[in-house]
C-alpha positions in Angstrom: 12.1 -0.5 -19.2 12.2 1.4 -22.6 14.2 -0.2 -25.4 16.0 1.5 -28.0 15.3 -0.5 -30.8 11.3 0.9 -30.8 11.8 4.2 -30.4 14.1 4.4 -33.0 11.7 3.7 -35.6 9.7 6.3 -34.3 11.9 9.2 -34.8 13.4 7.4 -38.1 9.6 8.1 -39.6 9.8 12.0 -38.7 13.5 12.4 -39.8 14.4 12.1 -43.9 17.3 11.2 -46.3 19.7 14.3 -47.3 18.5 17.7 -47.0 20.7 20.4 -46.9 18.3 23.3 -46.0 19.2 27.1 -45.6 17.0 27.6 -43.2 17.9 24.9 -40.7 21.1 25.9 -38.5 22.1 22.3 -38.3 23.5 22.6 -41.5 23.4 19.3 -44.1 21.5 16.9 -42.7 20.6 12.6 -43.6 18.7 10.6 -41.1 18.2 13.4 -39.0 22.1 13.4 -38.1 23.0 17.0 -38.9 26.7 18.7 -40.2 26.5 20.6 -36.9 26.3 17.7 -34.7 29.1 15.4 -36.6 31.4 18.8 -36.4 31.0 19.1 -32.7 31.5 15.2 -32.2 34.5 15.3 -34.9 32.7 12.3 -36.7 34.9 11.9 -39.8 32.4 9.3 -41.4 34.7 9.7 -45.0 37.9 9.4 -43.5 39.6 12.6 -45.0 40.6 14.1 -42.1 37.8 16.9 -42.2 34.0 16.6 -41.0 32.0 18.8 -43.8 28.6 17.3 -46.0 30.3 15.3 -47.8 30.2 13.1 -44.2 26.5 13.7 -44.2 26.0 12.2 -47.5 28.6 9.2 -46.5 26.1 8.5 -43.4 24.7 5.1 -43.7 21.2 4.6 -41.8 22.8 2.0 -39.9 25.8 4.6 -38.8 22.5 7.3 -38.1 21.1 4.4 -35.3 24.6 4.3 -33.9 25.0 7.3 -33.3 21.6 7.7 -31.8 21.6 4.8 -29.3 25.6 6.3 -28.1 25.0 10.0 -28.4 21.0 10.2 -27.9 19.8 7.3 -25.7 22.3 5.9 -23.6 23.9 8.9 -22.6 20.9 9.9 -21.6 19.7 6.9 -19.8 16.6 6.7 -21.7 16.6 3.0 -21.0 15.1 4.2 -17.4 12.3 5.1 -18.4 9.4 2.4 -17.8 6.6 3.8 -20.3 7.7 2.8 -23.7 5.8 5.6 -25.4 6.8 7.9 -22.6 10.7 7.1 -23.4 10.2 7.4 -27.0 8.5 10.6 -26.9 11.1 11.8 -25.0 13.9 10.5 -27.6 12.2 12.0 -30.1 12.2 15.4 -29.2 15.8 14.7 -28.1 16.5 14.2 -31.5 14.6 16.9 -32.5 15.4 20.1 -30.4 18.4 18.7 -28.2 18.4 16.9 -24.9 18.2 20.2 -22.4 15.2 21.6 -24.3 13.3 18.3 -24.6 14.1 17.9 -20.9 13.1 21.3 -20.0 9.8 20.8 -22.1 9.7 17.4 -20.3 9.8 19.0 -16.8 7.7 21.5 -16.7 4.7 18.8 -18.2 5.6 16.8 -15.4 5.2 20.5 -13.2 1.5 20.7 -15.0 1.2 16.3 -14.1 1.6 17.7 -10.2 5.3 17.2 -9.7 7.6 20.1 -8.2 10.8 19.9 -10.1 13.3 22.3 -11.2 13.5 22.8 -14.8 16.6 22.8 -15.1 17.4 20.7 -18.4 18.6 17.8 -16.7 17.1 14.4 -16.5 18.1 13.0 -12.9 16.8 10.8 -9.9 14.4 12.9 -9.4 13.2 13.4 -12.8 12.8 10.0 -13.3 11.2 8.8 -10.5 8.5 11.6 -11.4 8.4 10.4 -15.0 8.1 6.7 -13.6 5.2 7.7 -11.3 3.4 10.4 -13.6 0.3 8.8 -15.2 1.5 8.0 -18.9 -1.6 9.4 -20.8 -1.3 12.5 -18.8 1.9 13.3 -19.0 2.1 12.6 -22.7 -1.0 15.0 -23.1 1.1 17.9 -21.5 4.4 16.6 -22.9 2.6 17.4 -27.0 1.2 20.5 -25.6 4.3 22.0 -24.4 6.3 21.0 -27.3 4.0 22.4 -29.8 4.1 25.5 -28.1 7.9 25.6 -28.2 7.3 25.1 -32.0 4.8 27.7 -32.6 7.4 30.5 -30.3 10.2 29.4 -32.1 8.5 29.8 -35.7 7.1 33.4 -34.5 10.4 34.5 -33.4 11.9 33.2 -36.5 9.5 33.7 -39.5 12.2 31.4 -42.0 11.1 28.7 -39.7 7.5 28.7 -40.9 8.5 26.4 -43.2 8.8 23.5 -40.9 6.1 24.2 -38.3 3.9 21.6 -40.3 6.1 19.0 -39.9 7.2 20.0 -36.0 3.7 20.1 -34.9 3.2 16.3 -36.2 6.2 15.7 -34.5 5.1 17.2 -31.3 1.1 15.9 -31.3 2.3 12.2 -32.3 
């Protein structure tokens, strides 16, 4: 089965230090941890009482890999998965665009890999079993493709997102 630990330092190599961009919605971000997500969590990182950027610059990288292996992998059940670079991609785009679009994106490759799911956002039994029985090169292959694509509609409905459709599209294709 997939282990955290790897696909960790994936995502770690697409996500940087502090950024506090206009343009992304998430707010203040460090590690890849964004303002938006620690507000709806109520992570207080600073301990004075409110949850603002000054948290985001308090994050320590090994406080980002908590939160990831609680709040991204294992409540997600990543750990099922039994392709390593299957699991991590998966993670990755977690990370990325949130669990229910990576899992949309996720089933609808699996759809295009010969499987009849729902896309429905949610990774369950039967999600995994077709991810568990999908050929791994394949569905990784159709997996890229139809995360690029979400990239490339996203930045055309949103033009201030050109900006990060370089860096998204390495993200998707690697």
């Amino acid at each position: 089965m997939a282990l955290f630990e790897q696909a960790i330092e994936t995502t770690l190599k697409h996500e940087g230090g502090y950024s506090d961009d206009p343009a992304d919605r998430g707010g203040a971000t460090r590690y890849g941890i964004s303002l938006r997500f620690l507000q709806s969590e109520s992570y207080d990182i600073d301990g004075d009482g409110d949850v603002d950027a000054d948290d985001i610059r308090s994050l320590t990288l090994d406080g980002a890999i908590d939160i990831y292996r609680e709040k991204f992998w294992n409540i997600n059940n990543y750990d099922q998965i039994k392709s390593q670079a299957v699991a991590t991609k998966v993670f990755d785009l977690t990370v990325n665009m949130g669990a229910k679009r990576a899992a949309i994106l996720l089933q609808r490759a699996l759809q295009s890999c010969g499987f009849d799911l729902k896309h429905d956002g949610k990774i369950g039994p039967a999600t995994f079993l077709a991810i568990n029985s999908a050929d791994n090169d394949s569905l990784l292959a159709a997996y890229r493709s139809e995360a690029a694509g979400y990239y490339r509609l996203i930045t055309q409905k949103t033009p201030d997102f050109e900006r990060f459709i370089k860096g998204w599209l390495r993200r998707a294709y690697s």
